[in-house]
N, CA, C and O atoms as CSV, one atom per row, in Angstrom:
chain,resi,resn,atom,element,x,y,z
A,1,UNK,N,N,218.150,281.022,75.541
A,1,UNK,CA,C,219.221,281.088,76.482
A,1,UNK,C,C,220.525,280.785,75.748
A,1,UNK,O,O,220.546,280.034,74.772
A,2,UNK,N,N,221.551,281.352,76.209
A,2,UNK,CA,C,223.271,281.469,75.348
A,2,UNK,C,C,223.323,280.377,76.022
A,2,UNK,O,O,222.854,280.287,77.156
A,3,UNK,N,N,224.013,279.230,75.285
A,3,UNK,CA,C,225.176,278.576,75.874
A,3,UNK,C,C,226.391,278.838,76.253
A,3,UNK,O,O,227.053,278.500,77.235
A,4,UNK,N,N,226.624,279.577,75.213
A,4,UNK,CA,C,228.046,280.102,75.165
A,4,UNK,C,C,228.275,281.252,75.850
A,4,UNK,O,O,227.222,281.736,76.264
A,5,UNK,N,N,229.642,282.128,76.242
A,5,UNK,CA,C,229.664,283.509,76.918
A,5,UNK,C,C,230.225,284.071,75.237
A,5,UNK,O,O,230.992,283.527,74.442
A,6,UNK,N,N,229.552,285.218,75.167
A,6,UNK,CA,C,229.844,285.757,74.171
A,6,UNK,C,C,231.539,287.125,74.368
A,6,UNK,O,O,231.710,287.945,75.270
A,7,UNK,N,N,232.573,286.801,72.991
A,7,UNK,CA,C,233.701,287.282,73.231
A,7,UNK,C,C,233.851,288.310,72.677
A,7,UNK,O,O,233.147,288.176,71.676
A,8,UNK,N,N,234.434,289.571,72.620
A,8,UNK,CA,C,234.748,290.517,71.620
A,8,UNK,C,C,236.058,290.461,71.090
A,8,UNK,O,O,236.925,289.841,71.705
A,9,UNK,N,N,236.363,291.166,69.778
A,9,UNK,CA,C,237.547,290.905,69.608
A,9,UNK,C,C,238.807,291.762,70.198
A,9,UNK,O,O,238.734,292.988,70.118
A,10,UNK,N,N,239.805,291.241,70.710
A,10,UNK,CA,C,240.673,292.073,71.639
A,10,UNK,C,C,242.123,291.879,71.331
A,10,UNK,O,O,242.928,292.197,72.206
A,11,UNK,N,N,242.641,291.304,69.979
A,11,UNK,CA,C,243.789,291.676,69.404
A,11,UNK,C,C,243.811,292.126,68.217
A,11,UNK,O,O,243.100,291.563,67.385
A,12,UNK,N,N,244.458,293.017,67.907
A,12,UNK,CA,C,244.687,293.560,66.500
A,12,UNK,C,C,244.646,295.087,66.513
A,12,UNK,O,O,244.541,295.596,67.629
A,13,UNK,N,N,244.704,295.821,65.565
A,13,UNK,CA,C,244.215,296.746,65.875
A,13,UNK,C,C,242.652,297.465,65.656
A,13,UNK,O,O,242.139,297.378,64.541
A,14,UNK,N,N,242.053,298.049,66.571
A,14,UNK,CA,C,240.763,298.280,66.478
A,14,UNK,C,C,240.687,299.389,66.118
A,14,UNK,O,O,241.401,300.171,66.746
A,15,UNK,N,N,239.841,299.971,65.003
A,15,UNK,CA,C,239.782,300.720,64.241
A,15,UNK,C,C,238.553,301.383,63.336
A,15,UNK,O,O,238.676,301.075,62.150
A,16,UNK,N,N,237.386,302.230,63.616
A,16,UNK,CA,C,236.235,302.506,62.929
A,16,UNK,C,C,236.659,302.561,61.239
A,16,UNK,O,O,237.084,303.639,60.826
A,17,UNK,N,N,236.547,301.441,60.299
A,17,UNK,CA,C,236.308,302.246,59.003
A,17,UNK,C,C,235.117,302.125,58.650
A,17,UNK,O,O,234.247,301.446,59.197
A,18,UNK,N,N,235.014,302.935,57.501
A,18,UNK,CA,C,233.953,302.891,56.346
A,18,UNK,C,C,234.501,302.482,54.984
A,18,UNK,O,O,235.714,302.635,54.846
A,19,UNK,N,N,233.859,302.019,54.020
A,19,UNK,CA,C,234.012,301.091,52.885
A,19,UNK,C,C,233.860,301.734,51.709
A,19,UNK,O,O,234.012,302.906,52.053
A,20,UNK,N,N,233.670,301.737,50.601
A,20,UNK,CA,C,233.410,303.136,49.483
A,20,UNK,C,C,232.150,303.087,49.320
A,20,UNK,O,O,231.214,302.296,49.204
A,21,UNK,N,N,232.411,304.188,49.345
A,21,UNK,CA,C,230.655,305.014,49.478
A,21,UNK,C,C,229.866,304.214,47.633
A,21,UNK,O,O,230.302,304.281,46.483
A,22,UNK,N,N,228.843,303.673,48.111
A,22,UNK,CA,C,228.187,303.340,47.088
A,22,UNK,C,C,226.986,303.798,46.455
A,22,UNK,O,O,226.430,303.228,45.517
A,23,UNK,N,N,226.669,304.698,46.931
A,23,UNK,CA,C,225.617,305.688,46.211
A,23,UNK,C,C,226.059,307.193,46.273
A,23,UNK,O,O,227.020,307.252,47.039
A,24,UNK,N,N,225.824,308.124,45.900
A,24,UNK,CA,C,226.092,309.311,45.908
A,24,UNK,C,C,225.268,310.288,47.534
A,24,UNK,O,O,225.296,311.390,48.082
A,25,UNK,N,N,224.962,309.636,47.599
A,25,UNK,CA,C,224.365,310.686,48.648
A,25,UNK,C,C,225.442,310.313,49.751
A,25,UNK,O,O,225.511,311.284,50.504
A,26,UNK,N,N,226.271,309.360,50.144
A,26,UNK,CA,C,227.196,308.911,51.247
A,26,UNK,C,C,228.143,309.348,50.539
A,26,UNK,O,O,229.076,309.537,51.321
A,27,UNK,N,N,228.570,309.728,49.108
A,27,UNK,CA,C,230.169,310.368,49.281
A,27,UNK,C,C,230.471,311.207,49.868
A,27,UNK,O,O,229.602,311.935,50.349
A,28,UNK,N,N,231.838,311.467,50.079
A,28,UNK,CA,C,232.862,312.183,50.562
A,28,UNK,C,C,232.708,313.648,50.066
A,28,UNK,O,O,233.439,313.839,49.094
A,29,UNK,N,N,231.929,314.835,50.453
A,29,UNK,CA,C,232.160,315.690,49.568
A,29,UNK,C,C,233.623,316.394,49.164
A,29,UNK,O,O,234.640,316.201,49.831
A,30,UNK,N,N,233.579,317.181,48.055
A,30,UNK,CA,C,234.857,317.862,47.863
A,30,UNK,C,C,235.641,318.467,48.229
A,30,UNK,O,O,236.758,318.628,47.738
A,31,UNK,N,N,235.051,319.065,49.475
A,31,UNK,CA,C,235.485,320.204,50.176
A,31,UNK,C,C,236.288,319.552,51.419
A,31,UNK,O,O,235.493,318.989,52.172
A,32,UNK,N,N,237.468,319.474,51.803
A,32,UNK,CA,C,237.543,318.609,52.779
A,32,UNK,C,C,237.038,319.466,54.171
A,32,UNK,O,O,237.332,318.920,55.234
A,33,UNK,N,N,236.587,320.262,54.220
A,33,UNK,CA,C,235.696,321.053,55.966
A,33,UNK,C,C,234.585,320.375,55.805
A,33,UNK,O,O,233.892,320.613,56.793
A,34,UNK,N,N,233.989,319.589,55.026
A,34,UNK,CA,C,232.578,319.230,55.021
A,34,UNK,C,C,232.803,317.412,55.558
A,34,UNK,O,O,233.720,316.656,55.236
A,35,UNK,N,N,231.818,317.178,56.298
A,35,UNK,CA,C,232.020,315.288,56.392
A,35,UNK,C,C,231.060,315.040,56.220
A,35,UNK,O,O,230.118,315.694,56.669
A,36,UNK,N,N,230.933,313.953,55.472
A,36,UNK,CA,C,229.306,313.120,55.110
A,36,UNK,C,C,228.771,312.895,56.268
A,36,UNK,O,O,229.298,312.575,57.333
A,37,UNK,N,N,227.662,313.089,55.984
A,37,UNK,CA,C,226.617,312.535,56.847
A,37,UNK,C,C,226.173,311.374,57.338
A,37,UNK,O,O,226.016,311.115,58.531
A,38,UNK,N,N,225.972,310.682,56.435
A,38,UNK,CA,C,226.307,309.199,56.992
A,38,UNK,C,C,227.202,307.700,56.262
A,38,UNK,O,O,227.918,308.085,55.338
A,39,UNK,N,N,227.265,306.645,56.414
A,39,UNK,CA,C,228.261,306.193,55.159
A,39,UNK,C,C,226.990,304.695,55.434
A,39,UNK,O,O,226.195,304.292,56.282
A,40,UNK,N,N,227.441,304.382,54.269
A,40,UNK,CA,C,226.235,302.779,53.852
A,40,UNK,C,C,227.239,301.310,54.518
A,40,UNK,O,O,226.825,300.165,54.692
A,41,UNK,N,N,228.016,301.613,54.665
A,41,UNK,CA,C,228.764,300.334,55.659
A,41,UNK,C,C,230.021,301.478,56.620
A,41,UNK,O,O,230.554,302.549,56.329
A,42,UNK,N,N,230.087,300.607,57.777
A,42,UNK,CA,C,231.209,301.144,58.512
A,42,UNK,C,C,231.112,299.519,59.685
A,42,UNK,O,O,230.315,298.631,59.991
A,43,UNK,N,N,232.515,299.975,59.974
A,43,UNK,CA,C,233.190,298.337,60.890
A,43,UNK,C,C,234.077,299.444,62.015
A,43,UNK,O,O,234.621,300.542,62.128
A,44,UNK,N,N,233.679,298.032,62.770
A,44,UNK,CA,C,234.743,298.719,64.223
A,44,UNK,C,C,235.007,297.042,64.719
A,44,UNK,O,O,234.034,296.419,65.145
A,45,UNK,N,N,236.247,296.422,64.644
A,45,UNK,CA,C,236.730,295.335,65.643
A,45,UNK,C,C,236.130,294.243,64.762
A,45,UNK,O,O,236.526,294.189,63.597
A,46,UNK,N,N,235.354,293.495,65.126
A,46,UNK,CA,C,234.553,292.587,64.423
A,46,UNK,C,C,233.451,292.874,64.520
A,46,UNK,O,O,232.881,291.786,64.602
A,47,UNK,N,N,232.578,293.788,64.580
A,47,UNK,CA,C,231.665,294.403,64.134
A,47,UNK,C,C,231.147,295.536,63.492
A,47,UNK,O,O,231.288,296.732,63.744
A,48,UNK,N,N,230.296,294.736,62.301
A,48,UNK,CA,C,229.756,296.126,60.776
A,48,UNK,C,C,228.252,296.260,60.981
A,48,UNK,O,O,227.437,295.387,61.281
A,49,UNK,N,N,228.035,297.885,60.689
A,49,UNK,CA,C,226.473,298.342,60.451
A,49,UNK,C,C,226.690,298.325,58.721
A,49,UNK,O,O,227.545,298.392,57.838
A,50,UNK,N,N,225.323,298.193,58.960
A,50,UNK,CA,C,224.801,297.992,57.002
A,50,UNK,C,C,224.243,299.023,56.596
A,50,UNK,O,O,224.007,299.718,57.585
A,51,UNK,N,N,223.971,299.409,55.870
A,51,UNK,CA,C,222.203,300.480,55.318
A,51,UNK,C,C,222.158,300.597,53.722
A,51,UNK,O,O,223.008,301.001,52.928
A,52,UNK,N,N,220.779,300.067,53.522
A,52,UNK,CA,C,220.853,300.524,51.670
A,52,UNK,C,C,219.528,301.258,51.638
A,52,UNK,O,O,218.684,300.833,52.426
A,53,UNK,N,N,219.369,301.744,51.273
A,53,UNK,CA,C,217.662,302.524,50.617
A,53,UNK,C,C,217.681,302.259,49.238
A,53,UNK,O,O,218.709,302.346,48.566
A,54,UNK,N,N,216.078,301.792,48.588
A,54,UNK,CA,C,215.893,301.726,47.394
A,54,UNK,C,C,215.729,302.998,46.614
A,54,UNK,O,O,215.799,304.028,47.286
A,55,UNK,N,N,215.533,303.117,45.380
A,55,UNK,CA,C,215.261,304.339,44.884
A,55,UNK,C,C,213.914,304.323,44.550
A,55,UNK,O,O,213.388,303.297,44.118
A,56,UNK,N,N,213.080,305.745,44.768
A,56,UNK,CA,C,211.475,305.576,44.419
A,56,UNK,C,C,211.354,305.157,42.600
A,56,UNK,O,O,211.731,305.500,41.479
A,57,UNK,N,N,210.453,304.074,43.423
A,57,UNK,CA,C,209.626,303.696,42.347
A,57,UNK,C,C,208.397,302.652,42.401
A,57,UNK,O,O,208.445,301.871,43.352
A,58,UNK,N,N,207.400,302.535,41.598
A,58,UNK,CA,C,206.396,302.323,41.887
A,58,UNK,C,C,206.239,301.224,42.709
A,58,UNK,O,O,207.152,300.408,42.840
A,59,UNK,N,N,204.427,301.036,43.680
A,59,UNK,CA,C,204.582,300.314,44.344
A,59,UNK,C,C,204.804,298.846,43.615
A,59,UNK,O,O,205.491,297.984,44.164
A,60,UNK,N,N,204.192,298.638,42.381
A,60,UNK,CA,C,204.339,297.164,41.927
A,60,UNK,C,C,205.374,296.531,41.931
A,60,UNK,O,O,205.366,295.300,41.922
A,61,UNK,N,N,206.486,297.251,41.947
A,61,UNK,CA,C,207.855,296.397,42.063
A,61,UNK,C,C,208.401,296.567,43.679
A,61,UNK,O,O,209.599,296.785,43.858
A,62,UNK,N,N,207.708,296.485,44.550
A,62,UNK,CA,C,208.210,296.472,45.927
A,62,UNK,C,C,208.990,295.445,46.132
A,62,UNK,O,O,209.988,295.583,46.839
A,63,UNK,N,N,208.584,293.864,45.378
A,63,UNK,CA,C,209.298,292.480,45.974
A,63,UNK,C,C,210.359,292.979,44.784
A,63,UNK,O,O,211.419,292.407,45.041
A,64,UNK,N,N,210.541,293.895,43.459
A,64,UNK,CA,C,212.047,293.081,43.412
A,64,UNK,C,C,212.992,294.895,43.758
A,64,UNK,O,O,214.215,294.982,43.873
A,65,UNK,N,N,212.125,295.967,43.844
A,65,UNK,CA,C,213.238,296.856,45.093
A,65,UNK,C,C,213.831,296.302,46.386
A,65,UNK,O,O,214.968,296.666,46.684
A,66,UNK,N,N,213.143,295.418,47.220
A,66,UNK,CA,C,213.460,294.354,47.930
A,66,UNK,C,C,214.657,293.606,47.842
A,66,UNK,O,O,215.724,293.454,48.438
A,67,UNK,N,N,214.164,293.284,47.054
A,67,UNK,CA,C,215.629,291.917,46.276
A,67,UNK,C,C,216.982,292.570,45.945
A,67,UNK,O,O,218.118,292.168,46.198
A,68,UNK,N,N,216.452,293.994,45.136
A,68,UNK,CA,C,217.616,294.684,45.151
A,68,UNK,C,C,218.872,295.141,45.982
A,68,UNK,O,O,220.088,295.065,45.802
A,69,UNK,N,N,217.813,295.800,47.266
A,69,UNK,CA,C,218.414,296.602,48.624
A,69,UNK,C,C,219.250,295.323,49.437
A,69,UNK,O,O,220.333,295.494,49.996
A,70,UNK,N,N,218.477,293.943,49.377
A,70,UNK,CA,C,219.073,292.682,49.855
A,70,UNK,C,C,220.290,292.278,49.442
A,70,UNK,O,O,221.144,291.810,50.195
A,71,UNK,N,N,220.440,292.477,47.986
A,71,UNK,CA,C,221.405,291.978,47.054
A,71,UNK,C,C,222.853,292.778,46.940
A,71,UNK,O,O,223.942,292.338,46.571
A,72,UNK,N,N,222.343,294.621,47.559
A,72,UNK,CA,C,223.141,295.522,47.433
A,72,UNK,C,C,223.982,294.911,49.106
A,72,UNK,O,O,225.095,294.386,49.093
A,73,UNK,N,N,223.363,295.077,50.097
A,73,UNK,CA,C,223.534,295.024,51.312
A,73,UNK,C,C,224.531,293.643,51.280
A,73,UNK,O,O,225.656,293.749,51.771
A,74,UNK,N,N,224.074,292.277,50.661
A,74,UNK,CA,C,224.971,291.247,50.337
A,74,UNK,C,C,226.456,291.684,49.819
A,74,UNK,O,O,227.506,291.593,50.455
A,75,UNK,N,N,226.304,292.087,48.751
A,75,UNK,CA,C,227.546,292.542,48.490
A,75,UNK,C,C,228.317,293.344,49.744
A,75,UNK,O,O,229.289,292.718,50.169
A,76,UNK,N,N,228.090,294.440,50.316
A,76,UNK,CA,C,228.739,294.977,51.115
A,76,UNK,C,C,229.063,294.419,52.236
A,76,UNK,O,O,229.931,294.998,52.890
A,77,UNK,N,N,228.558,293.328,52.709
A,77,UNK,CA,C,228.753,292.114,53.817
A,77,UNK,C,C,229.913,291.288,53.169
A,77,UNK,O,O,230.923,291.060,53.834
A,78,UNK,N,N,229.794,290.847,51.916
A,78,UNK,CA,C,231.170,290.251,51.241
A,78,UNK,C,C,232.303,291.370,51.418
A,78,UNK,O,O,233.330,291.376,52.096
A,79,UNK,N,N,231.983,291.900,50.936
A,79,UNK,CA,C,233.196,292.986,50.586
A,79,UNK,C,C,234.005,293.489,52.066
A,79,UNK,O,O,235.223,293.631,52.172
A,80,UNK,N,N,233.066,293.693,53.071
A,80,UNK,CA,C,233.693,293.895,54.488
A,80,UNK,C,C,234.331,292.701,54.913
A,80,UNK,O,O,235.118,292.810,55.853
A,81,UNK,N,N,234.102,291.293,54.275
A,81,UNK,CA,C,234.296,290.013,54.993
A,81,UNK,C,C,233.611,289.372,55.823
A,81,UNK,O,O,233.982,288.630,56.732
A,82,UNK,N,N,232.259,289.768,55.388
A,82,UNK,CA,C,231.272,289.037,56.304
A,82,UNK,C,C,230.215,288.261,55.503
A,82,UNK,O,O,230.312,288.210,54.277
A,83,UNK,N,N,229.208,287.656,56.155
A,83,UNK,CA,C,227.888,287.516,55.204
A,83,UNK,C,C,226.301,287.515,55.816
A,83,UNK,O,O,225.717,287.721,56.880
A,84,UNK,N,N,226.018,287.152,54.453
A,84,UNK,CA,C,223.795,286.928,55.303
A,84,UNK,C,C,224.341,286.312,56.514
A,84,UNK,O,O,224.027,286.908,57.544
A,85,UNK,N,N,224.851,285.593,56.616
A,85,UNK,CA,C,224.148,284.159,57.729
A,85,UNK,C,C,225.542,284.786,59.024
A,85,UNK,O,O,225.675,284.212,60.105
A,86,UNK,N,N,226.130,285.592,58.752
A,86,UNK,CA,C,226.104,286.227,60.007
A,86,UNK,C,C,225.912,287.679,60.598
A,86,UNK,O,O,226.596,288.383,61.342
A,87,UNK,N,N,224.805,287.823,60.015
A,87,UNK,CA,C,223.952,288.856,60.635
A,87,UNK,C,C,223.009,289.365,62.005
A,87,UNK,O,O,221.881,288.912,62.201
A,88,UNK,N,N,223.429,290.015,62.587
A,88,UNK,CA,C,222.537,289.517,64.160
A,88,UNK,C,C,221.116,290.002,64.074
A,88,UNK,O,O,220.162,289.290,64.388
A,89,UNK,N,N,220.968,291.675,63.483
A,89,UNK,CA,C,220.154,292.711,63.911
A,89,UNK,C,C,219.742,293.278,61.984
A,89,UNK,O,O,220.482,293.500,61.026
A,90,UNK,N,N,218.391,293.321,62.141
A,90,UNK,CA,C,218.220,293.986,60.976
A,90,UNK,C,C,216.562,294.599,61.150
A,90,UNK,O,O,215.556,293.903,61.285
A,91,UNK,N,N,216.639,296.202,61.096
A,91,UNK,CA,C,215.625,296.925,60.806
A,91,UNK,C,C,215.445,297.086,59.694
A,91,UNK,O,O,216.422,297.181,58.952
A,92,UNK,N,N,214.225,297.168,59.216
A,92,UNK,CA,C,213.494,297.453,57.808
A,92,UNK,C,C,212.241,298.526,58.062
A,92,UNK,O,O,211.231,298.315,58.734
A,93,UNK,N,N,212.535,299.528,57.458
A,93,UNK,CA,C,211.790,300.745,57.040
A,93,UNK,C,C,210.530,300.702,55.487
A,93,UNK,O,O,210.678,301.183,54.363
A,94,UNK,N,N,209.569,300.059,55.976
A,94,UNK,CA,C,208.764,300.580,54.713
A,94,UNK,C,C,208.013,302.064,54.627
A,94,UNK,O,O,207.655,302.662,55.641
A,95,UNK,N,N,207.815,302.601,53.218
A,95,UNK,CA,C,207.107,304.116,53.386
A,95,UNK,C,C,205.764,303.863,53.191
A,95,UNK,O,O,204.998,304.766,52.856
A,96,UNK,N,N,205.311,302.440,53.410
A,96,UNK,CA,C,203.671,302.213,53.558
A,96,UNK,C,C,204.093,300.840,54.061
A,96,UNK,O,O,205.014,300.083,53.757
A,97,UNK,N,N,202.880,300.774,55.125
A,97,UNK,CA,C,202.872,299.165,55.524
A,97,UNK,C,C,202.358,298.546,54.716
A,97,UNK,O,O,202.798,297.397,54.683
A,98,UNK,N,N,201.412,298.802,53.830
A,98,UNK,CA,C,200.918,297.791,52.639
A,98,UNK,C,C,201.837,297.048,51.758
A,98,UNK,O,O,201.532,296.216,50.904
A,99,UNK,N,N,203.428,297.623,52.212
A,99,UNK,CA,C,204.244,296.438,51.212
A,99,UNK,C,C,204.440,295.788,52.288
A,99,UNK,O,O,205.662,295.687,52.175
A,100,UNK,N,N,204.084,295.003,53.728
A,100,UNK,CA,C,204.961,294.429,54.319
A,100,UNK,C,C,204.763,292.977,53.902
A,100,UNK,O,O,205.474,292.114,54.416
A,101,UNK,N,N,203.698,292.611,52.865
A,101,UNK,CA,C,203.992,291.716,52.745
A,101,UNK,C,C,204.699,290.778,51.771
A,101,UNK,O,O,205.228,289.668,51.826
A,102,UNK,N,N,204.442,291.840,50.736
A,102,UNK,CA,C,205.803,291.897,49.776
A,102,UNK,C,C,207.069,292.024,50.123
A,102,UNK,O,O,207.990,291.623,49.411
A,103,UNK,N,N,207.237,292.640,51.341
A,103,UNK,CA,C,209.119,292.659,51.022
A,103,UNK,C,C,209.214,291.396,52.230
A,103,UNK,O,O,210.289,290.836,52.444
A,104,UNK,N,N,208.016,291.049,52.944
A,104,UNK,CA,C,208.166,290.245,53.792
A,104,UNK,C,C,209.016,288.291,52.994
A,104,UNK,O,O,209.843,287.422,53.267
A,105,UNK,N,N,207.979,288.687,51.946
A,105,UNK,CA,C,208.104,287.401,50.898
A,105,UNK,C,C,209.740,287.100,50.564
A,105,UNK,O,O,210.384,286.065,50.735
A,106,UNK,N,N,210.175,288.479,49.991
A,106,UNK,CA,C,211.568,288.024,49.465
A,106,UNK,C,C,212.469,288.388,50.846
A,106,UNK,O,O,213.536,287.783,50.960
A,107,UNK,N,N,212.245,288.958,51.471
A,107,UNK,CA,C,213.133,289.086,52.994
A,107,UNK,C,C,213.164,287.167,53.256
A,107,UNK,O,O,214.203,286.650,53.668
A,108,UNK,N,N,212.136,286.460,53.010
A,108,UNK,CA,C,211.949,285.265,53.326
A,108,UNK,C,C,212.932,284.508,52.654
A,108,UNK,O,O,212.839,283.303,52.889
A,109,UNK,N,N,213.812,284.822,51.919
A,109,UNK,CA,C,214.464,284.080,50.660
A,109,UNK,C,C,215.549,284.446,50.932
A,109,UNK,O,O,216.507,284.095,50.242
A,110,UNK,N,N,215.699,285.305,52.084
A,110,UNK,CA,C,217.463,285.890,52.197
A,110,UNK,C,C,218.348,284.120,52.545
A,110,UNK,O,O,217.949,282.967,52.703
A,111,UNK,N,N,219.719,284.833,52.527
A,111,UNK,CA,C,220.568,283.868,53.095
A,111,UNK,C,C,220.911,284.191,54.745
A,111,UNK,O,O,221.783,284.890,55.262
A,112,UNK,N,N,219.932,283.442,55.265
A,112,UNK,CA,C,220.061,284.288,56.508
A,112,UNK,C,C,221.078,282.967,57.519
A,112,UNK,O,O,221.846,283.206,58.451
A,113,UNK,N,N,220.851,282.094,57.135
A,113,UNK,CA,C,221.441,280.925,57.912
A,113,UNK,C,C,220.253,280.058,58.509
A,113,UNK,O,O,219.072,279.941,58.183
A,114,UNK,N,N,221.209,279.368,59.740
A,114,UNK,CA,C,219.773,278.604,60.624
A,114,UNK,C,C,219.466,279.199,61.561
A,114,UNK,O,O,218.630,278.776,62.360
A,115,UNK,N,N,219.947,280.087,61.654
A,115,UNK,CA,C,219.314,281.258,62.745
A,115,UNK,C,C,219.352,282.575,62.451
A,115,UNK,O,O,220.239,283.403,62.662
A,116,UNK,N,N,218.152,282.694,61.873
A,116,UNK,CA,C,217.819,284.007,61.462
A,116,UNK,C,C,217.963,285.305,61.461
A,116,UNK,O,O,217.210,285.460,60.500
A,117,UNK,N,N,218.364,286.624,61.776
A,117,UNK,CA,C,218.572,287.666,62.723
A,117,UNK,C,C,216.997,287.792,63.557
A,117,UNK,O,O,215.988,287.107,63.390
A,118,UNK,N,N,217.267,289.057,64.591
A,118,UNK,CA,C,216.405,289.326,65.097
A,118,UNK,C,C,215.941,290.660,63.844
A,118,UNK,O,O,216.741,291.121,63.030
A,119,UNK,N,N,214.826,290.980,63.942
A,119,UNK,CA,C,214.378,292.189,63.436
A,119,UNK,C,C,213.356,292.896,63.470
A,119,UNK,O,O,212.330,292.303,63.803
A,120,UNK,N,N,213.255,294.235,63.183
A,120,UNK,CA,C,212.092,294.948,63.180
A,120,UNK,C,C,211.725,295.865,62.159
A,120,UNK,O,O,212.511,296.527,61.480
A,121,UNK,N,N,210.692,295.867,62.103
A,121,UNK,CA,C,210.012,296.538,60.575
A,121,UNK,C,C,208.953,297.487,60.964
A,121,UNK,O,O,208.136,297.098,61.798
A,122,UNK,N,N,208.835,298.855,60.406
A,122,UNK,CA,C,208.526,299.838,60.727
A,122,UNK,C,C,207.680,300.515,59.606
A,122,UNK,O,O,207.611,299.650,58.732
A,123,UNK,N,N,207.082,301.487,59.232
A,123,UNK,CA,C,206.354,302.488,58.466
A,123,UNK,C,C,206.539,303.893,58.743
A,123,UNK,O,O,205.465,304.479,58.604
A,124,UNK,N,N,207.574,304.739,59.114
A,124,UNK,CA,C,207.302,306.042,59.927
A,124,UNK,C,C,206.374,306.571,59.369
A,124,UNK,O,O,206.175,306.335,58.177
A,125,UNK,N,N,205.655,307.329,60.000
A,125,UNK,CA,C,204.982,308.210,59.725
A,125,UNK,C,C,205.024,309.294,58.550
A,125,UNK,O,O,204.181,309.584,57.701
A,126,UNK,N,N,206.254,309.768,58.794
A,126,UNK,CA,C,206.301,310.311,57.256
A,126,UNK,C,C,207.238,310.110,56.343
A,126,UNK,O,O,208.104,310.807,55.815
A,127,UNK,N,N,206.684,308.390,56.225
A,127,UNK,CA,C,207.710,308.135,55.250
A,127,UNK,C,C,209.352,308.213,55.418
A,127,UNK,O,O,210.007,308.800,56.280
A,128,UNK,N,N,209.894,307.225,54.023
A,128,UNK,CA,C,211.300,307.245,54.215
A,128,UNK,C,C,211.938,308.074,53.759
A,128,UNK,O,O,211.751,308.204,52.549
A,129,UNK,N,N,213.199,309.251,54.525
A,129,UNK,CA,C,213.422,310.395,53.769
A,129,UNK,C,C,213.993,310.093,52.062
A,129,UNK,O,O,214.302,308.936,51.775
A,130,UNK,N,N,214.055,310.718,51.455
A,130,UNK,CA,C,214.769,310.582,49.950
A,130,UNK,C,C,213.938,309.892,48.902
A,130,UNK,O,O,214.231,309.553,47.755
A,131,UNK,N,N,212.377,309.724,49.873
A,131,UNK,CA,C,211.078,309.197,49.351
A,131,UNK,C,C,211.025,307.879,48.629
A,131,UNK,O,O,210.245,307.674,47.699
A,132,UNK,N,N,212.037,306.830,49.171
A,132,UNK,CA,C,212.297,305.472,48.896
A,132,UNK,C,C,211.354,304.767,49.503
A,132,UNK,O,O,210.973,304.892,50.667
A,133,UNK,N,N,211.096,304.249,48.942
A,133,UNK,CA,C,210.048,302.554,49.511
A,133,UNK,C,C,210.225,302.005,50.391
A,133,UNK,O,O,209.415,301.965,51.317
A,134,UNK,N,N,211.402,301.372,50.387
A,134,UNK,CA,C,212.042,300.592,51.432
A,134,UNK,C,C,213.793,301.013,51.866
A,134,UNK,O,O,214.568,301.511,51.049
A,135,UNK,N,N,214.054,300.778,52.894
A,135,UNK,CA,C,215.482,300.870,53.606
A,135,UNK,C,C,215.300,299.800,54.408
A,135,UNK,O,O,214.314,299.512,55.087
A,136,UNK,N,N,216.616,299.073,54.243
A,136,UNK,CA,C,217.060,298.422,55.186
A,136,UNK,C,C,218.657,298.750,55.977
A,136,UNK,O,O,219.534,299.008,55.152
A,137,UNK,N,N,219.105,298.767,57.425
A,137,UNK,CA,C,219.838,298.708,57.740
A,137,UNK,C,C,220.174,297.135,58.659
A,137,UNK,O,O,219.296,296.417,59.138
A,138,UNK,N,N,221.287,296.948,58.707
A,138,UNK,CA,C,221.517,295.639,59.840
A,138,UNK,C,C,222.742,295.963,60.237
A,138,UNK,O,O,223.260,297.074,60.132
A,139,UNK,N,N,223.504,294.396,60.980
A,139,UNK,CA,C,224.344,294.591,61.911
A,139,UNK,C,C,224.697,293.251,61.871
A,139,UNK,O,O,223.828,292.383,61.951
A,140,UNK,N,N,226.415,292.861,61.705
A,140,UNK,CA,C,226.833,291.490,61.352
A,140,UNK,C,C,227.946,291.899,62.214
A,140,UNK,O,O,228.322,293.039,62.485
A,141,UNK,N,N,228.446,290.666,62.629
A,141,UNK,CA,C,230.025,290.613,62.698
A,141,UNK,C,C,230.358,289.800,61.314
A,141,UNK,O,O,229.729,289.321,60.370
A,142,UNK,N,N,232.370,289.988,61.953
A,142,UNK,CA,C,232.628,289.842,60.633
A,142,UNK,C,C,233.819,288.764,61.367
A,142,UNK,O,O,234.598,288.130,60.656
């Protein structure tokens, strides 16, 4: 149960950005008629979506692709002006459930605060597109 009533932010100006594209598949293409498809951080008001995908590679290093996608996603929470420990919402995409307990381990080690996010963790069916291991996206204010 909230104690509190929860506020949005309602001075300044409110404004959707996105942050620099940090992998190549979210740039900007050249052409300006074309718009990316999707971007790996974007903010509106005091609230940012996240997303990193690892790059394929074998399953033995699942806990430190993990650590990686965590570490990438950290940075972009700094860089927007936010951090781990204020994160609300975070989905995690594995392309086999057999790592959940590997990425479960170092997910365990985040800086999440004293109150954790909520989250959910998934396997689709066919896999994660771009044939990555793991993706994570979340959701912080800032």
């Amino acid at each position: 149960m909230l104690t509190k009533t929860a506020t949005a932010q309602v001075s300044g100006k409110l404004e959707k950005k996105n942050y620099p594209p940090k992998t190549q598949a979210d740039k900007v293409p050249a052409t300006p008629a074309k718009t990316p498809l999707f971007s790996s951080a974007v903010s509106y008001g005091n609230s940012a979506s996240f997303s990193q995908a690892s790059e394929r590679t074998s399953r033995e290093l699942s806990r430190s692709i993990t650590k990686h996608v965590l570490d990438e996603l950290e940075k972009n929470l700094i860089n927007a002006g936010s951090s781990m420990d204020k994160v609300l919402k975070v989905n995690v995409y594995l392309n086999d459930l057999k790592d959940y307990a590997a990425m479960n381990s170092v997910y365990a080690t985040g800086k999440w605060g004293s109150v954790p996010p909520v989250r959910t963790t998934v396997a689709p069916a066919g896999g994660i597109p771009g044939d990555s291991l793991v993706e994570i996206d979340l959701i912080a204010y800032i």
